[in-house]
Every structure is written in C-alpha cells, then in structure tokens.
N, C-alpha and C positions, 0 to 999 in steps of 0.2 A: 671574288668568289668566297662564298662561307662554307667552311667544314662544319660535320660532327663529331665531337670526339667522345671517347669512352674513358672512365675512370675501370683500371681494371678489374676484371674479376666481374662485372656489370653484362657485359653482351652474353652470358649465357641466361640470365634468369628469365623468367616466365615473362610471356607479353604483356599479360597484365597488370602486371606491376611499374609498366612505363608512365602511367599516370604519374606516381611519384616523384617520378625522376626528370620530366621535362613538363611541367606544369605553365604554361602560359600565362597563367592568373598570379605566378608566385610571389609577383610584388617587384621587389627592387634587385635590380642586378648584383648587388655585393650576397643578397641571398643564395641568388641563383648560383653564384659563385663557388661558396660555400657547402651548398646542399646536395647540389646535383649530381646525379651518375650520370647524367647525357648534358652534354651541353653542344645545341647546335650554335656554331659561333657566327654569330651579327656585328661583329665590332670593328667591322670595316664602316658601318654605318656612321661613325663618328667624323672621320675622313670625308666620306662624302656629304656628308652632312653639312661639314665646314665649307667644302671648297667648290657644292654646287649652286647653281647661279638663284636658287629662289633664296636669299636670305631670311625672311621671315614666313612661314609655315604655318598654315591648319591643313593641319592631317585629320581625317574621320575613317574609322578603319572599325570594322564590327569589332564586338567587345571581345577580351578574349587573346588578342591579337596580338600582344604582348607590347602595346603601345609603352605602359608605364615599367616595364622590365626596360626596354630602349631609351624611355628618357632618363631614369637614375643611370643607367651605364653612362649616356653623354655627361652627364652634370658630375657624375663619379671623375669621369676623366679630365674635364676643364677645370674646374675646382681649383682655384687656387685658397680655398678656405682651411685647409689643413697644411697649415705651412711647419705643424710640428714634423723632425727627422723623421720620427717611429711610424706617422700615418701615411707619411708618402711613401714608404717604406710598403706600408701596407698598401695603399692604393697600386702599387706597381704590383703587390701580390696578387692583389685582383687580379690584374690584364695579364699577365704572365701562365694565370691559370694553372698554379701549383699543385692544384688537387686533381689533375685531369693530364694528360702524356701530354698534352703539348702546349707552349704560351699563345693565347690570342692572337688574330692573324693582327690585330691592328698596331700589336707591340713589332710586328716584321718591318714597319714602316716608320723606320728610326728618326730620320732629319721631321717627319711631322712628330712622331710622339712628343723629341727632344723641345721643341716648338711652344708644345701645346698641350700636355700634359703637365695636368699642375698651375696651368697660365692665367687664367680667366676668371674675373668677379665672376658668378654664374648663380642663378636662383631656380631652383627647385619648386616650383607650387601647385598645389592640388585643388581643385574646388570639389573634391568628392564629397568633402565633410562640410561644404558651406550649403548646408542643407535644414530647412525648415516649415511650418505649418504653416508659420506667419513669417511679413519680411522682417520684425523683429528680429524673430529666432535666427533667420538669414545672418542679418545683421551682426547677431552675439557671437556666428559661428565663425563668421570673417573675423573679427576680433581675434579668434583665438588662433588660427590661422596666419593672421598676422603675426601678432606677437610672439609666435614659435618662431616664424622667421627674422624680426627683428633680433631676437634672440641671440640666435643663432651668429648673428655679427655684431655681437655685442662691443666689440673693440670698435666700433665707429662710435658710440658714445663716447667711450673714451678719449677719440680723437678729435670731437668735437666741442668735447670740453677742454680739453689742452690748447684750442684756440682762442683764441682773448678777445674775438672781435665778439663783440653784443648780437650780430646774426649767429654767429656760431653758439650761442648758450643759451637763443633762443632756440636753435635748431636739436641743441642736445636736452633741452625740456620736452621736445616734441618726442623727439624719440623713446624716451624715456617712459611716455604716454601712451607710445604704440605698445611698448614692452607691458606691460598694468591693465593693457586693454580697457585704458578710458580713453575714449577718442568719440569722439561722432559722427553722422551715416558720412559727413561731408570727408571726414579725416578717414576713416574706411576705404572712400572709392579712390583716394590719394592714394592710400598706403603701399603698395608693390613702387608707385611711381616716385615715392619719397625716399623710398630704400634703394630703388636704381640708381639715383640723381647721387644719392650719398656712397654706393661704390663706385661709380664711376667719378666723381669727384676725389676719392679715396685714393684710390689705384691708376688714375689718368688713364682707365681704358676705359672701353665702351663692355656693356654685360652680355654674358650671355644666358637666355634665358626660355623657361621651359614650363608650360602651364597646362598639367594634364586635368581630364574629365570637365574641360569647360562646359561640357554640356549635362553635369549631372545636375544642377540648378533647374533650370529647364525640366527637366523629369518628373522632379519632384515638386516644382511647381505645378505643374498640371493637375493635383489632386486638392487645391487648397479650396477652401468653399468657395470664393467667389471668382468671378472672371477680373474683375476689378485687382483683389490680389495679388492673381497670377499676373499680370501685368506690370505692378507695382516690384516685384522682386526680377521681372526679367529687366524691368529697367534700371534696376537697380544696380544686377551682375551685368549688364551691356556696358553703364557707365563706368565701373571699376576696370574691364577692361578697354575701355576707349579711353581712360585716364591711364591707365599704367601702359600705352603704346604713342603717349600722344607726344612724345619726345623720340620716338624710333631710330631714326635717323643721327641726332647729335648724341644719344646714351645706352642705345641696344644694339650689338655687333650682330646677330646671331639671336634667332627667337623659332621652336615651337610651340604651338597650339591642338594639341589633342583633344580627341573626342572619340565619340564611338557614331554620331550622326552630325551634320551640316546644322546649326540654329538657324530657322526661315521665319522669321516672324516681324508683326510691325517694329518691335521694339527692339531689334536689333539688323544692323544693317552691316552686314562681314564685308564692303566695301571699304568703310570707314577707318576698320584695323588695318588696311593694308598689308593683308595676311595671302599668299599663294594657295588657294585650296587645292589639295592632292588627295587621293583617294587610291582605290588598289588599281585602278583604273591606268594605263599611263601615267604612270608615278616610278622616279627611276629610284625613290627611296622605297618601293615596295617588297621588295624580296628581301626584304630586314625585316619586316614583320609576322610572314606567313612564312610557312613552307614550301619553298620553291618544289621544282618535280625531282629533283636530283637530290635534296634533304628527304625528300618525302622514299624515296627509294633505298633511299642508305639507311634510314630509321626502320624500314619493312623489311631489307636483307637481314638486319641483327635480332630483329623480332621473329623471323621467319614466318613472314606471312605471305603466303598463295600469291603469284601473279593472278590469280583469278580473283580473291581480295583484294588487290592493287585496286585492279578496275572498274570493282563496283565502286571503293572508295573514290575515284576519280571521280564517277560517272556524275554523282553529287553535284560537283563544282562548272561542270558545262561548258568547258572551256577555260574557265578563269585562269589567269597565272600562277595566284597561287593559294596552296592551301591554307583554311584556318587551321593553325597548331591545335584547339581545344579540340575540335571536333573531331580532328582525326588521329587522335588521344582517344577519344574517347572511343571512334571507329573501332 
C-alpha cells in the first residue's frame, strides 16, 4: 500500500499551490525527493517490480503519469554505479525520505533492500531527445544519447584496456568511439546492446534495464515530409531496439519499456521484443503510477476540497482505477 506524506508546515497552504508540490511531469525521482512538500510514496513498486512474474515490460500509460519519475526511482535504487561511500550514503538519503516525516515504505523491507540496493549493472535510457526532421538528425541524436551513457561507465574502458587479449583493445577502441560519437547507423543500432554485453561481462550479472518515451520517435516522425521517411526512421528506432533485446535472456535480468501509446505499425512488430504489454487496464503495477482512490482522498482531505468536488472529479474517469496525477492537479 502507498502512503502520502507531508513535509511539515505544507497541509495548511492554499489548494492551489499543490501544483508545485506533487507535479507528475517533474522528471526524476531524486528531484522529486528533494523538492517536494507532498510526496505520494510509490516505492514499493521497486519490490514488485523485481519479484513479479512479467520480467520484461512495455508499459504505455497517458503522458503525465509519472512513468519517468518511476523509472529513475528504480534505476536510483538498483544502481550499483555509485559505488563511491558519500553516494550511497546519499542514495539511502533518497529512500529514507529525510525531507518529509517518514522514510519510504520500500526502505520498511530490509532483507530486499539489503539484497538489492546498490546491486545491479542498471541502464537508464531515454528516446525523448532521439528526435529529428530527417533520419540523419535521428541518427546524430542517438549518438549523443549514447555517448552520455557510455560515459557514464567509463571504467569499462578502462577495464578493457587492462586486458591484454587483442579482442579486448579491439573492444576498448570501440568503445572509446561510442564516447566521440563516431560510430555509424550500424554501430548506433548496436550501441545499448554493446554496453549491456560489457556490464554484464564486467560484473558477472545480468542488467537491469529501463528505456522510457520509446514512443517519442514515432511522434515526431509522423511530421517529416515524406512517407518514405517516416518509415525510414521507424525502422530505424525498431531495429536499435530489436538489437539491444536480442540477448534478453543470457544479459538482461530485469527490463522496462515505457511509452505514453502501444507503436502498431509495419515497421515495428512488439512480438519480436518479447516485452509483456501492461496498461492501466489489469496491470498489478498500476496503482504506482496514478492515483489510486484512497491517494486521491488523502490529497483532497489536506486540500479541503468538497465531497461534492470529489465526485465531479471522479465522474471524469468512469470507472477507471485510477486517477491521472496531472489532471487531477490540475482539477
């Protein structure tokens, strides 16, 4: 079950001002951390996340929904990329929830925290900014995309030049190539699956791993002058991710795939990823994302807003389980 909790001195102010303080759209969970005077706590979702039986996931959930708040918290907590004292230090500051009366419910859950906090190769990636007129521009965008995430683990270079075998110094020129963003479209649609092979070769575990706005490509696609194009770039972002899933099994422990809609088109076939599609629909990860009715009730007692405003704002949603956080912000 998720609570809400309040930073104090917060439950008397004006209704209006809760836009600020539980924002949906706010980005990345150590933000949200940080900033907020409400925080409704989701972070049991990491838990189930782990230990429910669809292992790899496409979730599409309207925009809003605080999909990419959810997947930085997971990638926050598995991470074992901060192996300096001071950040783990800090990353338990996170979950502990020091700015707000009470520590996260998912720090209650000591033998998994102990587990699995901190444990896990885990990659973080976005396609929001792998966006363009042409598949060029597509193409430059993933470059850099990349190379922030090669980056980012830059000690596998290092480790891959400290090996003396001839594939190992070919393997750290490549890398090194990812980093400089010269590579080509062919080493592009590799790149996520190059970097998986090399944490998991690094660390003898399998990754976990998290790829939101797969569907912003797709979007922005749809405006490019010709149909030819548009086609040209879906197949583009289809194959990048049908290359960096195409090892699942022997190098990915653990994988979402976020969106805001389901891609249905020739050029991409979501059979192929071998991805669980989940929606707010019969989805036991959904009340991590929305407003369930008992958040939505505990945020309207502190607000004080009318049981008669309750249930116009219900009346909206028709049934659904659960609410969009933006919208009923913004209610």
């Amino acid at each position: 079950m998720s609570e809400v909790k309040f930073r104090k001195g917060t439950v008397s102010k004006r209704a209006d001002r809760i836009k600020s303080f539980i924002s949906p759209c706010a980005g990345s969970f150590s933000s949200l951390v940080q900033l907020s005077s409400i925080f409704v706590d989701k972070t049991l979702l990491i838990q189930d996340f782990y230990q429910g039986r669809n292992t790899h996931i496409l979730l599409t959930l309207p925009r809003c929904m605080g999909k990419t708040t959810a997947l930085t918290m997971c990638a926050d907590f598995f991470s074992n990329l901060d192996t300096d004292i001071n950040r783990q230090h800090s990353k338990r500051k996170s979950f502990r929830k020091v700015n707000i009366r009470a520590p996260t419910l998912i720090m209650n859950e000591e033998a998994f925290v102990k587990e699995n906090m901190g444990a896990w190769p885990t990659i973080m990636f976005s396609l929001k900014y792998v966006v363009g007129k042409t598949k060029e521009a597509v193409l430059d965008s993933l470059r850099v995309q990349l190379a922030a995430q090669f980056e980012r683990h830059e000690y596998l270079h290092e480790w891959l030049e400290k090996d003396k075998g001839i594939a190992s110094k070919h393997k750290a020129n490549v890398y090194l190539k990812y980093c400089k963003m010269d590579i080509n479209e062919a080493e592009a649609i590799r790149g996520l699956q190059v970097l998986i092979n090399h944490l998991h070769n690094h660390y003898k575990k399998r990754v976990i791993l998290f790829v939101d706005d797969y569907d912003v490509p797709w979007t922005w696609s749809s405006d490019l002058r010709s149909q030819t194009e548009s086609d040209q770039v879906h197949t583009f972002i289809y194959q990048f991710l049908l290359m960096t899933f195409s090892e699942q099994d022997r190098c990915i422990h653990r994988s979402i795939v976020a969106g805001s809609y389901r891609v249905a088109s020739e050029q991409f076939d979501n059979n192929r990823l071998n991805l669980k599609h989940l929606t707010a629909i019969g989805n036991p990860l959904a009340k991590y994302f929305g407003f369930i009715e008992e958040e939505f009730h505990a945020l309207c007692e502190s607000y004080k807003v009318s049981p008669e405003h309750r249930e116009v704002a219900k009346a909206y949603y028709n049934g659904l389980p659960i609410f969009h956080p933006n919208s009923t912000v913004e209610f």
